[in-house]
C-alpha positions in Angstrom: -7.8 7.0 -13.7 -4.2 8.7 -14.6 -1.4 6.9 -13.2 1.7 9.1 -12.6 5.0 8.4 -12.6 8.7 10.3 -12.9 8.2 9.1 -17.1 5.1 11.5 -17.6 5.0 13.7 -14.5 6.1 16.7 -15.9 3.9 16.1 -18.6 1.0 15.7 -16.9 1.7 19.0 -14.0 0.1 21.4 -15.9 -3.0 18.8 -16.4 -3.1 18.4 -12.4 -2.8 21.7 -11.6 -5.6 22.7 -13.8 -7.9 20.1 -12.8 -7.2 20.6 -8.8 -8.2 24.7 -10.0 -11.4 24.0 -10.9 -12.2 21.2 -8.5 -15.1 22.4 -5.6 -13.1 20.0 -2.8 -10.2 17.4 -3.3 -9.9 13.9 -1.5 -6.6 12.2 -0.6 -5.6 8.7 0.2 -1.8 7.6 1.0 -0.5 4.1 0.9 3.2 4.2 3.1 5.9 2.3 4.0 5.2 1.5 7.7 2.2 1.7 10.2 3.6 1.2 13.6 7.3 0.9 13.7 8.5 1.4 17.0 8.1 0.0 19.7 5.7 0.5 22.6 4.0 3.6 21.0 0.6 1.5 19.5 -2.4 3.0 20.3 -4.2 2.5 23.2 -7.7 3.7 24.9 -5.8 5.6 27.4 -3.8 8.0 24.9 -5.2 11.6 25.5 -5.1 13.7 22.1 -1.4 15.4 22.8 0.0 11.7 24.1 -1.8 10.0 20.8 0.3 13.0 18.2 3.5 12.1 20.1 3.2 8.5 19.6 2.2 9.0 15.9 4.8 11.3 15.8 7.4 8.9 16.5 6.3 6.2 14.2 5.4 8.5 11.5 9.3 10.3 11.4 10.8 8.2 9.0 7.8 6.7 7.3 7.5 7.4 3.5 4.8 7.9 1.3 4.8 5.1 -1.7 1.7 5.9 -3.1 -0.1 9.1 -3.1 -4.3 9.2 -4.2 -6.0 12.6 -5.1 -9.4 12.8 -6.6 -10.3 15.9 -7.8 -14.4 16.6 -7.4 -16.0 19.0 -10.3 -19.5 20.0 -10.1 -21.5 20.4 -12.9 -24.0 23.5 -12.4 -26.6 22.2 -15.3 -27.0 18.8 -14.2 -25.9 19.7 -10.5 -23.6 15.8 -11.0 -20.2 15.7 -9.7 -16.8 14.2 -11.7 -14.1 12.8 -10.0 -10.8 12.8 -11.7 -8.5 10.5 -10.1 -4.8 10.7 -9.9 -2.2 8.0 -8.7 1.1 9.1 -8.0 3.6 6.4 -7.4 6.0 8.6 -5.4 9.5 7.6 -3.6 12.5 10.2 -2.0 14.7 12.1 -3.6 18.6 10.9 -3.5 21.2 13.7 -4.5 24.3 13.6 -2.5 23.9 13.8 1.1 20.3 14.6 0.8 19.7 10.7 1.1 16.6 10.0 3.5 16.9 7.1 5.7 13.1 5.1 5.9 11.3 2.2 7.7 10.1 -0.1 5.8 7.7 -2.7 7.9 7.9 -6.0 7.4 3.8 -6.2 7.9 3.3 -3.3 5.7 5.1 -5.0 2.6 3.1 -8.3 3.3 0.1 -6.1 3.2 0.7 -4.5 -0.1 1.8 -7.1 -1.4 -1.6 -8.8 -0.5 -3.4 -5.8 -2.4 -1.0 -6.1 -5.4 0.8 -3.4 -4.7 3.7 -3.3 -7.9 6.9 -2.4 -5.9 8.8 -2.1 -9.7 6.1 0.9 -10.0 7.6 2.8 -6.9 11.3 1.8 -7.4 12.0 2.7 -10.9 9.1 4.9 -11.3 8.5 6.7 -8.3 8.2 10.5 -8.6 10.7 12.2 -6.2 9.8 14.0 -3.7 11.9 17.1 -1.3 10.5 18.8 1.9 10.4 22.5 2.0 13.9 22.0 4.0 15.4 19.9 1.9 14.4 21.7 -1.3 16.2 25.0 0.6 19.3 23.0 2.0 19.9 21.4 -1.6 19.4 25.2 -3.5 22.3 26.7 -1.2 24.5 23.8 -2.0 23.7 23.8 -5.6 24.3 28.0 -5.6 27.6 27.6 -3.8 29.0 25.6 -6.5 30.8 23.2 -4.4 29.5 20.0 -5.0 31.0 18.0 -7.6 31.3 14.4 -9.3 32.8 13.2 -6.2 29.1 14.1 -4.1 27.7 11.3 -6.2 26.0 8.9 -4.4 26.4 6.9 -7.7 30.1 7.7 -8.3 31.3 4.6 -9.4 28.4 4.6 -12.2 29.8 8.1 -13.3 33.1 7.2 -13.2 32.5 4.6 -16.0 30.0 6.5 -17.7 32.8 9.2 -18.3 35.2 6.4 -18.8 33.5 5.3 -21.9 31.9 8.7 -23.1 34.7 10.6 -22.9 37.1 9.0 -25.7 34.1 9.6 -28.2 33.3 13.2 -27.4 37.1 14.2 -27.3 37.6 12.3 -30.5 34.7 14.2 -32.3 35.4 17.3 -30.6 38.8 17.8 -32.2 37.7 17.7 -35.8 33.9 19.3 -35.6 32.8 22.9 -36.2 30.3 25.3 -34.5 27.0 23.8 -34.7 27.8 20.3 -35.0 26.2 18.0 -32.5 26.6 14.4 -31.3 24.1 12.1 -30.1 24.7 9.4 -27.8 21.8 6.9 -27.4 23.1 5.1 -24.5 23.5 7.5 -22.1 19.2 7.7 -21.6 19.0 4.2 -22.4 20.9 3.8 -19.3 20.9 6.0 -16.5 17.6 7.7 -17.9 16.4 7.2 -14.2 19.1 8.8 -12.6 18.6 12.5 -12.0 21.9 12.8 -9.9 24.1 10.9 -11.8 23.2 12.9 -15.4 23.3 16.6 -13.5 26.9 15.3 -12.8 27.6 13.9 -16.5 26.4 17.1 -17.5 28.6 19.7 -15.1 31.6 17.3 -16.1 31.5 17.3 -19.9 30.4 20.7 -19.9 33.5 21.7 -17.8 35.9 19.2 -19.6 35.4 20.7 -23.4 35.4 24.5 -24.1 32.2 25.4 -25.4 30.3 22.2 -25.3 26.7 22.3 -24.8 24.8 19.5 -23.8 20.7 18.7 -23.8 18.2 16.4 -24.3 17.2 16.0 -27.9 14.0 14.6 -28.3 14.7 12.0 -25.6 18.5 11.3 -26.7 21.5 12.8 -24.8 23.0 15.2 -27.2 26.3 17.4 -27.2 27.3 19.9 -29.3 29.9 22.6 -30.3 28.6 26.6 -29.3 30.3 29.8 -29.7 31.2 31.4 -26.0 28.5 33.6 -26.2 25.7 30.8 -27.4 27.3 28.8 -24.4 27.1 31.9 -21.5 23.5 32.5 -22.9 22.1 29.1 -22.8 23.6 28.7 -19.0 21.5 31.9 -18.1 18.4 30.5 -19.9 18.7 26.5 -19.4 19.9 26.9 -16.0 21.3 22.9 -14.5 21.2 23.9 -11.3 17.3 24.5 -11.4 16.6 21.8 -14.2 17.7 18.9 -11.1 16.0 21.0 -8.0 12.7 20.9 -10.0 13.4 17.4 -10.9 14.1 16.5 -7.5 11.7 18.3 -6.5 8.7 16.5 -8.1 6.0 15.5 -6.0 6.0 18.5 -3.5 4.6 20.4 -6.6 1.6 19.2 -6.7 1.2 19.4 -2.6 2.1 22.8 -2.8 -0.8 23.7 -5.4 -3.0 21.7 -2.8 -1.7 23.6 -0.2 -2.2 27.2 -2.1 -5.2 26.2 -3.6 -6.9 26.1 -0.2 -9.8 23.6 -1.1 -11.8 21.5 0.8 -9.7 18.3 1.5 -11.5 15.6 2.3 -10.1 11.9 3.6 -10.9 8.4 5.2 -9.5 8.4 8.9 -7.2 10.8 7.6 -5.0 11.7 10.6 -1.5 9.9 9.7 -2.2 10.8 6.3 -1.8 14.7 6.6 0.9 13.5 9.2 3.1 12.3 6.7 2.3 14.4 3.9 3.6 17.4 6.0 6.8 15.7 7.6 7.6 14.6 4.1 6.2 17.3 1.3 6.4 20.8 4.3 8.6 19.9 7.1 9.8 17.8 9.9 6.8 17.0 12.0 6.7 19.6 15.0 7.8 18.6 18.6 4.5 20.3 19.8 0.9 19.3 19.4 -0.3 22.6 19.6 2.4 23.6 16.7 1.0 20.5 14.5 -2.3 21.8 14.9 -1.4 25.0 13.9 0.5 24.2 11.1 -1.8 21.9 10.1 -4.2 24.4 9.6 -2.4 26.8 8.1 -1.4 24.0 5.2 -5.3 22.9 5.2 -7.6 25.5 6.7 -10.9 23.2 5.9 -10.4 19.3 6.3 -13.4 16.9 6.4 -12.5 13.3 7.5 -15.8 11.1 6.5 -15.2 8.6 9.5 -16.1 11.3 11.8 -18.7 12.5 9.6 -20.4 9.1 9.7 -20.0 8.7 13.3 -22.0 11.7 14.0 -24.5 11.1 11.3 -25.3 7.5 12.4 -27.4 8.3 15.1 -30.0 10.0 12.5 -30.0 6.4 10.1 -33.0 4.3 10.9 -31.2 1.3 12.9 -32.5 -1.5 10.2 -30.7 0.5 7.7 -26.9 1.0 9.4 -23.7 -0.6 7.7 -22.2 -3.8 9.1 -18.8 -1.5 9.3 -17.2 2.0 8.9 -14.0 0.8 6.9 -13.6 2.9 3.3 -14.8 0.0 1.0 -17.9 -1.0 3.5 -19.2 2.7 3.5 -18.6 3.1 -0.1 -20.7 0.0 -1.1 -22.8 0.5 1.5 -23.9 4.2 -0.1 -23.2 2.8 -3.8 -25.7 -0.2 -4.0 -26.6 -0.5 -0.3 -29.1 0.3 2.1 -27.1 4.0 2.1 -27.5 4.7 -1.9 -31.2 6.1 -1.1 -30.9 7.5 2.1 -31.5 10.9 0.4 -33.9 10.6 -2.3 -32.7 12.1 -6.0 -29.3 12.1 -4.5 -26.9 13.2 -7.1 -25.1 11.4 -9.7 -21.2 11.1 -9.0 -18.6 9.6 -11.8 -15.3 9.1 -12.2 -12.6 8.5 -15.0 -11.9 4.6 -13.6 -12.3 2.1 -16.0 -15.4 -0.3 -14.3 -13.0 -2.8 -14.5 -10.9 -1.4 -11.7 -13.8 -0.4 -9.4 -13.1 -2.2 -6.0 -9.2 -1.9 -6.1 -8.9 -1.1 -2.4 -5.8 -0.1 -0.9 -4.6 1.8 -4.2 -4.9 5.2 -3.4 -6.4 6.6 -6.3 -9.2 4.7 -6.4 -9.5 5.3 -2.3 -9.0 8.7 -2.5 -12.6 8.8 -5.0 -14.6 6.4 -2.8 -13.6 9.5 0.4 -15.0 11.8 -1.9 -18.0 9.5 -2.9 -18.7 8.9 0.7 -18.3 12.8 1.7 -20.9 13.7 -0.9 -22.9 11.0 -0.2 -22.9 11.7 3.6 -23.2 15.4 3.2 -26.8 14.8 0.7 -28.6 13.0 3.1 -27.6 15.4 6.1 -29.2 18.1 4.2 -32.0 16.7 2.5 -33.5 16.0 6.2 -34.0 19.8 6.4 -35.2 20.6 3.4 -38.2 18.9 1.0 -37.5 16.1 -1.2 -37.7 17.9 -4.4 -34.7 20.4 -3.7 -31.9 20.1 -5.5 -28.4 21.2 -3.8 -25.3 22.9 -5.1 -21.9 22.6 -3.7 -21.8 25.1 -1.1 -25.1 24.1 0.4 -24.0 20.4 1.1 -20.6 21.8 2.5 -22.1 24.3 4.8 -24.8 21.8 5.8 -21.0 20.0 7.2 -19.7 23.2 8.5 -20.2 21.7 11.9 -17.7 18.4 11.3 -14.8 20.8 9.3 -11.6 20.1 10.9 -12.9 17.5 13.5 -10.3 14.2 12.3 -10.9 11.2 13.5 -8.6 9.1 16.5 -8.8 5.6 16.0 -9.4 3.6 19.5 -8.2 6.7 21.7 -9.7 8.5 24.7 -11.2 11.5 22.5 -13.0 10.6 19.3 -11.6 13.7 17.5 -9.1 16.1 16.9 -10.4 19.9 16.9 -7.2 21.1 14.2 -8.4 24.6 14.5 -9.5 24.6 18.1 -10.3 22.9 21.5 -10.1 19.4 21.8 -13.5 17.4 22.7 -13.5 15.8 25.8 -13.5 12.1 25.9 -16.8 9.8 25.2 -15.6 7.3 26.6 -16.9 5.5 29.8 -14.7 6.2 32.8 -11.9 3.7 33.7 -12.3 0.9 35.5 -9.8 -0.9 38.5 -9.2 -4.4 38.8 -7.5 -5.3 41.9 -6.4 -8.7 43.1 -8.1 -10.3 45.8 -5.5 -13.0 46.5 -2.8 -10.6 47.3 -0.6 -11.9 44.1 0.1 -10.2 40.6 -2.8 -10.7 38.1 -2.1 -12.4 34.8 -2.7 -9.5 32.6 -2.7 -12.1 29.0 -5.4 -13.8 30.7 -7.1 -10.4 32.4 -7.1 -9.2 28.3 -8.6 -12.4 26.8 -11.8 -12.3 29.6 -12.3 -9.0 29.3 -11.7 -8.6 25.6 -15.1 -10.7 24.9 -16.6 -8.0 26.3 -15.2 -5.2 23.6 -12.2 -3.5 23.1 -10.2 -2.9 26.3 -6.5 -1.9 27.2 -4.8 -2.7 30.2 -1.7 -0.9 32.1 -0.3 -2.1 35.4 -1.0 0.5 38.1 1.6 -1.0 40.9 4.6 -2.0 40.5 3.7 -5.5 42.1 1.2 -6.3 39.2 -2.0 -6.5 41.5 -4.2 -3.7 40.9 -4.6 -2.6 36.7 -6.1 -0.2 34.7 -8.7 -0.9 32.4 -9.9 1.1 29.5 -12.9 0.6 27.8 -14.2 1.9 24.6 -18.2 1.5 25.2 -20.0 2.0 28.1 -22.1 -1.1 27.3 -19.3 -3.2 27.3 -18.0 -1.3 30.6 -21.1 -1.8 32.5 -21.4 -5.8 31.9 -17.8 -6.3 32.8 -18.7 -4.5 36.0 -21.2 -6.3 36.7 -20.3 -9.8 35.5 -17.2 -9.5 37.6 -18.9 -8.0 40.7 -18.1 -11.1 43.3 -15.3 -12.6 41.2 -13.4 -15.1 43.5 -9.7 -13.9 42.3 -10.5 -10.4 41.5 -12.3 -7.2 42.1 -13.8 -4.5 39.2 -14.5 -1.3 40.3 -14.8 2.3 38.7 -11.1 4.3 39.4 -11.0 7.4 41.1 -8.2 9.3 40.6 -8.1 10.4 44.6 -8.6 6.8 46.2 -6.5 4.4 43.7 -4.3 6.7 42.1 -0.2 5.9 44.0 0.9 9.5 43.0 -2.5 11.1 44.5 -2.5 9.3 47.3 1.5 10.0 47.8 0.7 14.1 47.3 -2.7 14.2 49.8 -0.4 11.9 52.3 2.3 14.8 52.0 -0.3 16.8 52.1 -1.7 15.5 55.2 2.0 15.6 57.3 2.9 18.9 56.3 -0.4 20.1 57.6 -0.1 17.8 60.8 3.9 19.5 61.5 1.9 23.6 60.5 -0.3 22.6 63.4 2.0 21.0 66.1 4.3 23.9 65.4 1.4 26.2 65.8 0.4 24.4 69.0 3.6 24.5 70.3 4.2 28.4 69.7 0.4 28.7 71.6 1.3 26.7 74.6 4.8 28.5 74.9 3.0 31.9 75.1 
């Protein structure tokens, strides 16, 4: 595995790109800095697709990634095996004046990483920045205007006494060297090495304060030295500092915008808030509309796979004695490693990776979740063809995609009333049993905790009030085997009544319409009776 960071990522770029070139599809896997961070928008069995996006939307705003996974899949034409070559990038935003991105971080979210050993140090001092589209355009006018200065600084005290105790040195050797001498200063990298912003600003200063004084990195050691005028107009045109900081700054959003020119496959684990917040923080502020996601979506990613979907579809086709326990990412992947799964399709084939064995099983760091999508995806994709076709073929790439062609785009919604988003068309409609009303037969508000702790042993449910005096609620539930035996288990309950809802007879603002409904038709015919008997 290649861990990436701000210390080799410019190193490594080229390396990306040219392995995401040549890879047949790419899986991703985001850890971030928050999962549900306002209030009263969880999930819930009642969320329609469009109601589910605007809840997301809202917790997902001013969520960051911290962690970003991408496994690039080569296939092998001689031996028809598959590589993975994983990639962690520790990412984190980029801070240059009043580009300086406010983010949630949840207090759940850090005990979870922390549980997982997530290294914070890693993403702090490490962190490869990261601008959106928007922000990489807002900061390029500013830069091109010229106006900002040492004063924009977000570290300006830091500068201050950086210039404070450079500035003696340089003037003192300035006065008594010649053109072509050059002075190194050691500490300068040694300490604000880390600090994009606050050396674009050394460097516009000293550059400005002495005639004629270029300064550079010199293998890793801030350098100045004494140019002629022309040396020093020609070295602006060529080493511009203005572009050196925006690609800096820049960082991480060139890698998704390869991904997103590229226009592989992308395959994910329940990838939905993943894409989310890779396009409100590498493309653009997360669309308003659902429609406008979708389409944008698409246009970023015009072929998505998401293997929980996959799985759910494929599941009805596994002999029952040989389903998984669970659909999380690690029990699939052991499950089609060394389980029952790993000879569903006989002379499946062979897929590495460049992770040490010693880190197999590291969950929750994206790198190595972003390979066991991929693994999972292949894996899923061999057996679904292999049942239409005779146990000796062997399958390139394109086959096993197009054998999937049916479950592109379709990404997974966890616990909502559709099991799917359609990104490039018409939603599904929802699979889920119809809702069900519970209505109080003692004429007194029902204690919803308790409702949800009977009802709950039955399978996942949801509750909403449906009056405003708390005795008849809603109940959503997510199988119909679960719906039916609340149904009838609760049949001649002594406090309460279960029935299916219908939208005409228990819904207030239906039965408020067809009562309107009702008196302006009864006034039409009085007034119609009246003008008859008048004649």
């Amino acid at each position: 595995m290649c861990e990436v960071t701000k210390n080799n990522f410019k190193q490594k770029l080229p390396e990306i790109k040219r392995s995401l070139e040549k890879a047949k599809f790419i899986s991703i896997d985001l850890e971030f800095s928050a999962l549900q961070p306002v209030e009263h928008q969880a999930p819930r069995l009642f969320d329609d697709n469009k109601e589910r996006y605007a809840k997301l939307r809202l917790n997902l705003l001013n969520v960051i990634p911290v962690q970003v996974g991408i496994t690039a899949f080569h296939f092998d034409n001689k031996t028809n095996d598959y590589f993975g070559e994983v990639f962690t990038f520790w990412v984190a935003p980029a801070c240059f004046g009043d580009t300086d991105k406010a983010f949630y971080f949840q207090a759940s979210t850090l005990s979870f990483l922390t549980m997982y050993k997530f290294d914070f140090n890693k993403f702090a001092y490490s962190g490869v920045p990261f601008l959106n589209s928007k922000d990489a355009r807002d900061l390029r006018l500013k830069l091109k205007s010229g106006d900002l200065v040492g004063e924009n600084c977000t570290l300006r005290h830091e500068l201050d006494e950086a210039l404070k105790a450079h500035t003696p040195v340089i003037s003192k050797w300035y006065n008594s060297c010649k053109i072509g001498d050059f002075l190194e200063i050691p500490d300068v990298y040694n300490r604000f090495g880390p600090f994009y912003e606050l050396l674009y600003f050394l460097h516009k200063h000293l550059r400005k304060r002495f005639k004629n004084l270029w300064t550079y990195d010199r293998n890793g050691v801030f350098c100045v030295k004494k140019v002629t005028e022309a040396d020093f107009t020609e070295l602006e045109k060529r080493c511009s500092l203005d572009d050196a900081i925006l690609d800096d700054l820049t960082g991480f959003k060139h890698v998704f915008d390869t991904l997103t020119a590229l226009k592989k496959p992308i395959v994910g684990h329940n990838v939905l808030q993943d894409l989310m917040i890779m396009i409100n923080n590498f493309e653009n502020a997360l669309p308003e509309s659902y429609l406008q996601y979708k389409a944008l979506a698409h246009q970023l990613f015009p072929t998505i796979f998401d293997t929980k979907t996959i799985y759910y579809e494929l599941r009805a086709t596994i002999p029952r004695e040989k389903l998984p326990d669970d659909t999380s990412l690690s029990a699939l992947f052991d499950y089609f490693r060394g389980g029952l799964g790993r000879h569903l399709a006989v002379d499946s084939t062979a897929i590495e990776c460049n992770i040490d064995q010693g880190k197999f099983g590291s969950y929750h760091e994206a790198g190595w979740d972003s390979f066991c999508a991929g693994y999972i995806f292949l894996r899923m994709g061999y057996y679904n063809i292999s049942q239409h076709y005779p146990k000796s073929k062997t399958f390139v790439f394109s086959e096993v995609v197009s054998g999937l062609a049916e479950y592109k785009n379709r990404v997974n919604v966890i616990r909502g009333a559709a099991s799917h988003i359609k990104i490039d068309g018409e939603d599904p409609t929802s699979r889920r049993p119809p809702w069900l009303i519970v209505e109080s037969l003692k004429n007194e508000p029902l204690d919803v905790s308790d409702l949800m702790s009977t009802l709950s042993s039955y399978g996942f449910v949801d509750i909403k009030k449906l009056s405003s005096r708390g005795d008849r609620v809603l109940v959503a539930v997510d199988n119909f085997r679960a719906a039916r035996e609340i149904s009838k288990t609760f049949k001649t309950n002594p406090k309460f009544q279960v029935k299916q809802y219908n939208v005409l007879r228990h819904s207030p603002l239906a039965q408020a319409v067809l009562l309107s409904a009702v008196t302006i038709s009864g006034t039409f015919l009085l007034w119609l009776t009246h003008t008859m008997v008048k004649r």
